[in-house]
VEXMARSE-639566 format. One record per residue: x, y, z of N, C-alpha, C in turn; chain. Coordinates in Angstrom, 2 decimals. Example, Ala and Ser with C-alpha at 12.3 -4.5 7.8 and 13.67 -1.06 7.14 Angstrom:
BEGIN
      n_c1      n_c2      n_c3     ca_c1     ca_c2     ca_c3      c_c1      c_c2      c_c3   zaza
     13.19     -5.69      7.80     12.30     -4.50      7.80     13.20     -3.30      7.80      A
     12.85     -2.25      7.08     13.67     -1.06      7.14     12.90      0.03      7.87      A
// end
This chain:
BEGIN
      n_c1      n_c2      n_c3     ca_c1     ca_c2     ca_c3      c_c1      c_c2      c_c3   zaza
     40.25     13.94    -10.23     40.94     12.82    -10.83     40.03     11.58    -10.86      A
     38.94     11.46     -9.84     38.43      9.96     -9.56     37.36     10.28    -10.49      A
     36.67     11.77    -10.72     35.25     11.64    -11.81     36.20     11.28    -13.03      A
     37.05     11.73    -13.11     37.52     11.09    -14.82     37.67      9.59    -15.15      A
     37.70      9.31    -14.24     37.73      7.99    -14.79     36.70      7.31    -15.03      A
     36.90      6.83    -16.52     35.56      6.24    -17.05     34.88      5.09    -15.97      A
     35.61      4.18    -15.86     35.25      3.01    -14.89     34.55      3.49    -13.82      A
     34.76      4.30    -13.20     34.13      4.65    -12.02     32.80      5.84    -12.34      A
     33.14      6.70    -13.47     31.93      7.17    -13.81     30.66      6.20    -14.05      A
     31.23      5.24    -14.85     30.29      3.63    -15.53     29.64      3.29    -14.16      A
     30.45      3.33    -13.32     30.05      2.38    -11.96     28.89      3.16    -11.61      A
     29.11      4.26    -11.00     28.11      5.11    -10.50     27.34      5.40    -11.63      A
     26.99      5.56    -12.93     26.06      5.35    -13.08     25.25      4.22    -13.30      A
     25.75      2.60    -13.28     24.80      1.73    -12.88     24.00      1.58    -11.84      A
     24.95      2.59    -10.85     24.06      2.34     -9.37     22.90      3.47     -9.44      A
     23.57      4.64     -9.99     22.08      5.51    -10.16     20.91      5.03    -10.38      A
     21.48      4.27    -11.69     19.78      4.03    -12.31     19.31      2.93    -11.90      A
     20.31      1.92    -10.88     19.58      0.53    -10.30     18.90      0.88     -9.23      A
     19.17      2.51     -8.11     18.44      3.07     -7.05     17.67      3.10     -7.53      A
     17.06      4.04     -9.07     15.94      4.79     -9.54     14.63      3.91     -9.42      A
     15.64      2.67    -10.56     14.75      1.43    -10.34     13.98      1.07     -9.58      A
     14.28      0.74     -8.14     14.25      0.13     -7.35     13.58      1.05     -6.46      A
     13.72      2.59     -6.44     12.69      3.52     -5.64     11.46      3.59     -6.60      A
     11.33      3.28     -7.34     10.15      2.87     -8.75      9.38      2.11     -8.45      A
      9.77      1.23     -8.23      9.08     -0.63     -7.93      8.78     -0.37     -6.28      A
      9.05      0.53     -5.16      8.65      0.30     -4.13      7.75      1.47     -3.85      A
      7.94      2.41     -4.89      6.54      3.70     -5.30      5.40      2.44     -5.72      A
      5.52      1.99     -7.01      4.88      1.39     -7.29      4.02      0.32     -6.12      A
      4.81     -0.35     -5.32      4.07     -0.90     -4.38      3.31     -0.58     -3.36      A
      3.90      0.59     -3.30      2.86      1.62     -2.22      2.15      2.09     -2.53      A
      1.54      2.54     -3.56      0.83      3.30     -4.23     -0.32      2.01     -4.56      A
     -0.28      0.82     -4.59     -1.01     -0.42     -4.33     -1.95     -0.34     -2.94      A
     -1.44      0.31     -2.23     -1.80      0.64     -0.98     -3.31      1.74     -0.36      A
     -3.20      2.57     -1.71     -3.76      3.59     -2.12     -5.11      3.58     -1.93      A
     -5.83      2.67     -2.35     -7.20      2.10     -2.50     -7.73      1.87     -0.88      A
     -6.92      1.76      0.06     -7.40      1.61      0.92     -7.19      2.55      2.11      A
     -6.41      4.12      1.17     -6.80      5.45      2.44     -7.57      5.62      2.76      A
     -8.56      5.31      2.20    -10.18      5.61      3.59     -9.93      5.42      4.50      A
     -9.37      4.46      5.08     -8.96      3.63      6.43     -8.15      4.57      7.46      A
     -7.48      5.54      6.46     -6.56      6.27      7.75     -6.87      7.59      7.56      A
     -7.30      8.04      6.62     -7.88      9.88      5.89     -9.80      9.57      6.65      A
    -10.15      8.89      6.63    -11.61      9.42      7.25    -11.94      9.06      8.74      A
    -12.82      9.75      9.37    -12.71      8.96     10.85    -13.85      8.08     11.14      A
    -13.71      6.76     11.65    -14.68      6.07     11.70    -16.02      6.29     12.09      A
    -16.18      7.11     13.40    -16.80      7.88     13.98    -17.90      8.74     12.96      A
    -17.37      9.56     12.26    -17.95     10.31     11.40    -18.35      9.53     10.45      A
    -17.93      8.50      9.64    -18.43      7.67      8.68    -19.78      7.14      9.07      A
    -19.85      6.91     10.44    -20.99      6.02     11.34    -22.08      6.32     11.07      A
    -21.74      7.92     11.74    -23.42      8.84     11.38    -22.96      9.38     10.89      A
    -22.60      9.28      9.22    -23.42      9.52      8.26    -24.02      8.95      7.54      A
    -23.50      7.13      7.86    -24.28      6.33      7.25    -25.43      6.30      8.30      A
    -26.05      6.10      9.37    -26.46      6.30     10.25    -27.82      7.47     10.13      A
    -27.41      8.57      9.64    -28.32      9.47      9.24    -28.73      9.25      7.80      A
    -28.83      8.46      7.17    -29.08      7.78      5.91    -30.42      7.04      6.29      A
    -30.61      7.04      7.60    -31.90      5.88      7.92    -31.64      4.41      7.68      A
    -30.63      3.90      7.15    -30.12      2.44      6.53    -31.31      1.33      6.92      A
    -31.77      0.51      6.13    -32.49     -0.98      6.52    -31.22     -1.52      7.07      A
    -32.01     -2.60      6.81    -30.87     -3.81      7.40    -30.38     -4.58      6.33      A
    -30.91     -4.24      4.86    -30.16     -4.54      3.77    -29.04     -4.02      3.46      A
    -29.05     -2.58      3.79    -27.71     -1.54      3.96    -27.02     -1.99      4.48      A
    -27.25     -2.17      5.93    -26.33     -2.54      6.78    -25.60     -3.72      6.82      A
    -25.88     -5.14      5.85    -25.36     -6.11      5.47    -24.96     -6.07      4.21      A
    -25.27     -4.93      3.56    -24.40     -4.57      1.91    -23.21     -3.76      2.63      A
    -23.42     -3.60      3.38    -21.68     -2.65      4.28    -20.91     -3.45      4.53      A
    -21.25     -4.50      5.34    -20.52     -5.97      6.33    -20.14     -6.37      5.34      A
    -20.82     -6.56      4.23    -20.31     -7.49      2.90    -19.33     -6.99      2.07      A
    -19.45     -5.83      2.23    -18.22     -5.02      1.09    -17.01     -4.55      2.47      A
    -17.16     -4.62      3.29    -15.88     -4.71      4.25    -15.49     -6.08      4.53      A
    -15.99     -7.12      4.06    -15.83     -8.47      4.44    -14.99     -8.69      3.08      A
    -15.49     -7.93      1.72    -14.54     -8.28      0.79    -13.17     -7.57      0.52      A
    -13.15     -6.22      1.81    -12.10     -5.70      1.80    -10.79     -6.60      2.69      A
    -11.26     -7.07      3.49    -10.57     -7.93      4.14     -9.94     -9.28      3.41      A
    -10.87     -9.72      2.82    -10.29    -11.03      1.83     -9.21    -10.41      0.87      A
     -9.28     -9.48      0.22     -8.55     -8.62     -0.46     -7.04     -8.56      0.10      A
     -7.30     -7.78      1.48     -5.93     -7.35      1.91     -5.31     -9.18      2.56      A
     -6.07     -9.67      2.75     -5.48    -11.38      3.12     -4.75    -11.78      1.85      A
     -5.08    -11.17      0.45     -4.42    -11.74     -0.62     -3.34    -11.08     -0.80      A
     -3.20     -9.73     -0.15     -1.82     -9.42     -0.32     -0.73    -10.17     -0.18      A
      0.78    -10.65     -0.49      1.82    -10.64      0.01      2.68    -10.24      0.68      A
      2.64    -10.75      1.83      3.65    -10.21      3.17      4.68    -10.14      3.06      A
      5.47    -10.42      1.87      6.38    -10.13      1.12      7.06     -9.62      0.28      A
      7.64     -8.99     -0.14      7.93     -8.43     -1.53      9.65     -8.00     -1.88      A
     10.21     -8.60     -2.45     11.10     -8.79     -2.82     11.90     -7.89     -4.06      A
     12.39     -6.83     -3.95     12.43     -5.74     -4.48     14.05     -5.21     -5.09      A
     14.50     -6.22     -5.63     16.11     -5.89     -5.88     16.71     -6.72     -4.88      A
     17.05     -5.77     -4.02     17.82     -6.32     -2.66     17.46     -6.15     -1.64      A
     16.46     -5.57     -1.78     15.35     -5.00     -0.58     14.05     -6.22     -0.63      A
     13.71     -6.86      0.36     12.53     -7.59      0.99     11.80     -6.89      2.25      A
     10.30     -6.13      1.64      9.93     -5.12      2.28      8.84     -6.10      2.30      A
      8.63     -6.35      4.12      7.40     -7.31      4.54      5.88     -6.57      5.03      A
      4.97     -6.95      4.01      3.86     -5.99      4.57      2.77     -7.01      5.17      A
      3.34     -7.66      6.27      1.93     -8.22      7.08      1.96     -7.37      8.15      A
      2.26     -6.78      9.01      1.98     -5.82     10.21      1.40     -4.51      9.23      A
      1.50     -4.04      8.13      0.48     -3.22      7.16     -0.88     -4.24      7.11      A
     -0.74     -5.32      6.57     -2.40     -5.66      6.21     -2.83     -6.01      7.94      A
     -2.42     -6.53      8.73     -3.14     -6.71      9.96     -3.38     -5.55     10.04      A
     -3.20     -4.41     10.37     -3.34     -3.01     10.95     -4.50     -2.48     10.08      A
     -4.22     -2.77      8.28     -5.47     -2.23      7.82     -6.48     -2.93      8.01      A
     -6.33     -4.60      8.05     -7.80     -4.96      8.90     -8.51     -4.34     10.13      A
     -7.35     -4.29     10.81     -8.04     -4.20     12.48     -8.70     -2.69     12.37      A
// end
């Protein structure tokens, strides 16, 4: 009796597609995130020596500092905020963590 009714069919499907939405836009924001799995998929350790067994100058080794120095400015530009429908999903304990 309650699926027949139009009104309430109408209802539930605004909410369907305002979830869909809204699991969309917080895919979407995570997936922002993406660029910086190195950080948790490789182990630091192993990254070390293999840059390490590369022989590196010391030009290497400050073209590294420098491009992790701009990864950091990067994730500082993120927003610790994000405001998502009705959902406010705070990502500063994400960017501290991917700094540290």
């Amino acid at each position: 009796m309650i699926a027949q009714d139009k009104e309430i069919v109408k209802v539930i499907l605004l909410l369907t597609g305002s979830i869909k939405g809204t699991k969309n836009k917080v895919n979407e924001l995570l997936n922002g995130f993406k660029r910086y799995d190195w950080l948790w998929n490789n182990n630091p350790l192993d990254s070390i020596a293999a840059f390490t067994k590369t022989n590196p100058s010391l030009q290497d080794y400050e073209d590294q500092l420098k491009k992790f120095g701009a990864f950091e400015e990067e994730i500082d530009k993120i927003s610790h905020s994000n405001l998502i429908g009705a959902i406010e999903l705070k990502t500063e304990n994400l960017c501290q963590q991917l700094k540290s």
